[in-house]
N, C-alpha and C positions, 0 to 999 in steps of 0.2 A: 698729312697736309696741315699746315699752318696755318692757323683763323684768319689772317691777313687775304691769304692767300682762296680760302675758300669763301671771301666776299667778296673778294673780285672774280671769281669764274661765278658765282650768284648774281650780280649784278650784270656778268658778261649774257649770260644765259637769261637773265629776264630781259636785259637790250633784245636778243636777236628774237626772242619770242614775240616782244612788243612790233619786231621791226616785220617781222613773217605777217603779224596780224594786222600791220598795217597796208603793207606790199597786199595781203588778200584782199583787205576793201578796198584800196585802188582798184584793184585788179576787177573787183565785182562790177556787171555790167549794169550802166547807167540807160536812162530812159533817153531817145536821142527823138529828133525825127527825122533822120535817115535809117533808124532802124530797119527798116524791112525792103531798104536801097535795092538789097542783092535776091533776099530769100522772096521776094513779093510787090517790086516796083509799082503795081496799079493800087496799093491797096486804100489809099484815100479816092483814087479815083469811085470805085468797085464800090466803097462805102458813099462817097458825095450821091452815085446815080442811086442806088436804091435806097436810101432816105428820102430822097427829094422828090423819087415816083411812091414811096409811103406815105410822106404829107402832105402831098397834091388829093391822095385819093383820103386822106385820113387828115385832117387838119387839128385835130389834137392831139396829133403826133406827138411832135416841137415839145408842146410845156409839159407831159407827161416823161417825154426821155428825161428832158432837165429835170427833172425829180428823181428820175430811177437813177439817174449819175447820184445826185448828189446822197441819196440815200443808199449807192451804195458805198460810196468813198467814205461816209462818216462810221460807219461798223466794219472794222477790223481793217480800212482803204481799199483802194479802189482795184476790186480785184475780183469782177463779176460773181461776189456770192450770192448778191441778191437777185440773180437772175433763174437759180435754181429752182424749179417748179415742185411743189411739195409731193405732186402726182407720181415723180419720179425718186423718190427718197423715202425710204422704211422713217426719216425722222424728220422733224419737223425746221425746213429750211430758214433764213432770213425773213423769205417769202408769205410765209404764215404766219409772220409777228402780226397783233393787230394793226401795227402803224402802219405798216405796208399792205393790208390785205384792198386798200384803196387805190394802190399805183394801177396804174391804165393798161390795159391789153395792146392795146395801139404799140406801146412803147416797149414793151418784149418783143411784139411782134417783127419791129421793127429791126433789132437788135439780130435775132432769128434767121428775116431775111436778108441781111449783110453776112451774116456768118455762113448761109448754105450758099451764094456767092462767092466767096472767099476761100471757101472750102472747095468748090469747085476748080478755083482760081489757083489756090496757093495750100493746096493739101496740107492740115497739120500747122498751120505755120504761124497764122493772126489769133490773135488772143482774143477773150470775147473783151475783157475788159480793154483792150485797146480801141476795141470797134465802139463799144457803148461812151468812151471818152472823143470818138471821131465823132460818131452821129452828136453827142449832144453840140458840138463845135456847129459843127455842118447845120443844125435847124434853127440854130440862133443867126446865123446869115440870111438863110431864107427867111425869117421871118424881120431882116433891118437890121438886126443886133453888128457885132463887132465881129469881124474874122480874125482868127490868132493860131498862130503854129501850136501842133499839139506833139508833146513827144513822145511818145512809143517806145516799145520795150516792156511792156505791163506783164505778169503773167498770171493764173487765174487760179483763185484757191480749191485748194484740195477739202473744203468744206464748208459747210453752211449751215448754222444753227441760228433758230430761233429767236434763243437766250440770251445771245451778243445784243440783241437789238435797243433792248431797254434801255431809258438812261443814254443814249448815246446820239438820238435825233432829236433837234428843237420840237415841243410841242406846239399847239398854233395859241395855247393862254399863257405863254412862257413871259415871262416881265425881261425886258432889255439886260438888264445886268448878269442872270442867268444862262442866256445865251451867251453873251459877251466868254464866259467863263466855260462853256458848253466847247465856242468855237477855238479858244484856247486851248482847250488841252488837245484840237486837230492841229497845234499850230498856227491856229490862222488868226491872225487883230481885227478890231472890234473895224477898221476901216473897209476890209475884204470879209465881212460878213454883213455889212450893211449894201455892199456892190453885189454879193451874192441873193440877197435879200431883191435886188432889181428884177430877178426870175417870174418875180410874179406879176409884172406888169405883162404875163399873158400866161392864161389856163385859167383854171375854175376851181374851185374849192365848194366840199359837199356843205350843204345847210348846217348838218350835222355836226360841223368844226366851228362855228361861231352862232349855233342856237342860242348858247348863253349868253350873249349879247343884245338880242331882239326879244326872247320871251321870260317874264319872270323875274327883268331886271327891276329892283327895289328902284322907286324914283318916278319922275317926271318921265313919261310915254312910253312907259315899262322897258326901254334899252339903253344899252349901255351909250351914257350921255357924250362920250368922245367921238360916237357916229354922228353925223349929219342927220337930225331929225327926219329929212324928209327920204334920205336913205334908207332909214333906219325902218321906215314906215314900208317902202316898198320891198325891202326885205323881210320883213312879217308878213306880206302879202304874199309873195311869192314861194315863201318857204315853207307855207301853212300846212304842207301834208308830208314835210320831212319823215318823219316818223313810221307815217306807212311806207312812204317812197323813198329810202333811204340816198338815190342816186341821184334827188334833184340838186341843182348845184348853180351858181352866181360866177360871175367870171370875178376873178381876181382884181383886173383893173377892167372898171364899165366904160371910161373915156375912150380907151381905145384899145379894146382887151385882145384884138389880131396882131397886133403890132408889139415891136418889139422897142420901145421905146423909153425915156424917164416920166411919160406920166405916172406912174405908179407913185413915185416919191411925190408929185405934183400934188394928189391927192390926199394924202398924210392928212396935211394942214387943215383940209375943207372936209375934216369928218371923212371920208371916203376910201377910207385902209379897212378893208373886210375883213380880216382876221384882227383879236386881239393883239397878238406878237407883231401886226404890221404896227399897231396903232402905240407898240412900247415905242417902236425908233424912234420915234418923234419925241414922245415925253422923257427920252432918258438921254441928258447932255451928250453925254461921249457919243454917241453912234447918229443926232439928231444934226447934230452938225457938220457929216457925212448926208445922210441925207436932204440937207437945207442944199448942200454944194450940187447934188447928183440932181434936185429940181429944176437947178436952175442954168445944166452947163451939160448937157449933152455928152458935148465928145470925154467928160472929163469921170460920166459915169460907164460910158463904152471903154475907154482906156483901161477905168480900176475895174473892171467886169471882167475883161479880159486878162487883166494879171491875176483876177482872184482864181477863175476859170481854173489857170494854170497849177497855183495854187494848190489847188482843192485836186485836180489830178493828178498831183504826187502824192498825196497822204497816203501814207501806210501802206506803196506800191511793194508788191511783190515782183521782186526779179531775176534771171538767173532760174536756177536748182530750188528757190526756194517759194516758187506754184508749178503750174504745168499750163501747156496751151489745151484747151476741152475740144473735145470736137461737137460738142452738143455744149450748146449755153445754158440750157436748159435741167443740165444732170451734170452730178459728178462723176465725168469717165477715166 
């Protein structure tokens, strides 16, 4: 065979390999929301009713799901590994990182009962990571937030470790730029992590994530001077037995911490961001002039919340061959 001859059957044969490997990712199935049209019709329904009889009877429901979405989508996406209970694994799951050992019982719970629901409903069929991406949708409406299609097709990892966790979740003393570059490598801009960042105008945060703010700070009224002095004071007050009590805890936003609303961003400016990393948004341009906008324009922080949402629920999905649907959310079976 002639060299001429044997670059054009090399190049014929890297064409069709290229074109096979592309024809396969076409082909690979995509997240829709008519996923489950045929195998499981009710299943937003099945998820809407039993979230909504969980946060009626458990009203810190709502901001503890929103955490376990997003904590579990930022290690490895969103592919319910952080719902694995350590009780049920020889090793040490998601669930045991220290950063997680604070997520809410409420919000597994939750999760749990859509799944033996579902399970009853549609044997084998809904993924838990698709449920924990419906309910976190579904308790941001009940509590005001934004309604937005969610697409389905998720499927749920074949593992769960610990050691992914590090490094991979915003801390609550993290400086603006560092997240910035955090939320980056999810794919997501500094505009859809400041919208994501909106989450906190409801739930509560332990004393314990912003003590270094209120005691011990070098300065004028021993805290950190970005808080509202007279905040600042009433949180000394209140947080005075953190230490022994590790569970006492502040609502995230005080103005109106049931609701699902932009005062969260309102209070930036007025000292009143209780975590350190709320009080970077403000002081670091790129991300402050996202939330100057989302203070002062409502529908325009529901809109970007809702795409970030979206967003944030594709990162790093498993689908296809390449997780499995769990029949326990809670193990890997």
């Amino acid at each position: 065979m002639g060299a001429p001859l044997r670059r054009r059957l090399l190049l014929s044969l890297a064409f069709l390999a290229a074109a096979a490997c592309a024809a396969s990712a076409s082909a690979a199935p995509r997240l829709s929301p008519n996923y489950y049209r045929q195998s499981c019709p009710r299943v937003e329904r099945i998820v809407s009713d039993v979230i909504a009889a969980k946060q009626r009877a458990n009203p810190s429901t709502a901001a503890g799901t929103l955490r376990l979405f997003f904590h579990d989508c930022f290690v490895n996406g969103c592919d319910a590994s952080v719902l694995v209970s350590p009780l049920s694994s020889d090793a040490s799951p998601e669930r045991a990182a220290e950063i997680n050992l604070s997520l809410p019982g409420d919000a597994f719970d939750a999760v749990h009962r859509a799944k033996a629901a579902l399970e009853a409903a549609c044997p084998g069929v809904v993924s838990c990571a698709d449920i924990l991406a419906l309910a976190a949708r579904d308790l941001v409406g009940i509590l005001g937030g934004p309604r937005f299609p969610v697409a389905l097709g998720r499927r749920d990892a074949r593992r769960s470790d610990a050691r992914d966790v590090e490094g991979n979740l915003p801390r609550t003393n993290m400086s603006a730029r560092a997240m910035v570059r955090l939320f980056a490598g999810k794919g997501l801009t500094p505009r859809e992590m400041v919208a994501l960042a909106g989450a906190h105008t409801v739930g509560f945060s332990h004393c314990g994530e912003f003590a270094h703010r209120i005691y011990g700070y070098r300065g004028a009224g021993g805290h950190d001077p970005r808080l509202n002095p007279e905040f600042a004071r009433a949180l000394q007050r209140s947080c005075v037995g953190y230490r022994s009590d590790p569970t006492v805890s502040i609502f995230n936003d005080i103005v109106t911490p049931r609701d699902f609303d932009e005062a969260y961003y309102k209070n930036l400016p007025r000292g009143l961001g209780l975590l350190a990393s709320d009080a970077a948004l403000w002081e670091y341009p790129p991300t402050r002039v996202f939330a100057e906008r989302y203070a002062g324009n409502r529908t325009a922080f529901f809109e970007d919340f809702a795409a970030a949402m979206q967003r944030l629920g594709a990162v790093g999905v498993k689908t296809g061959r390449q997780g499995v649907v769990r029949r326990r959310c809670d193990a890997l079976d």
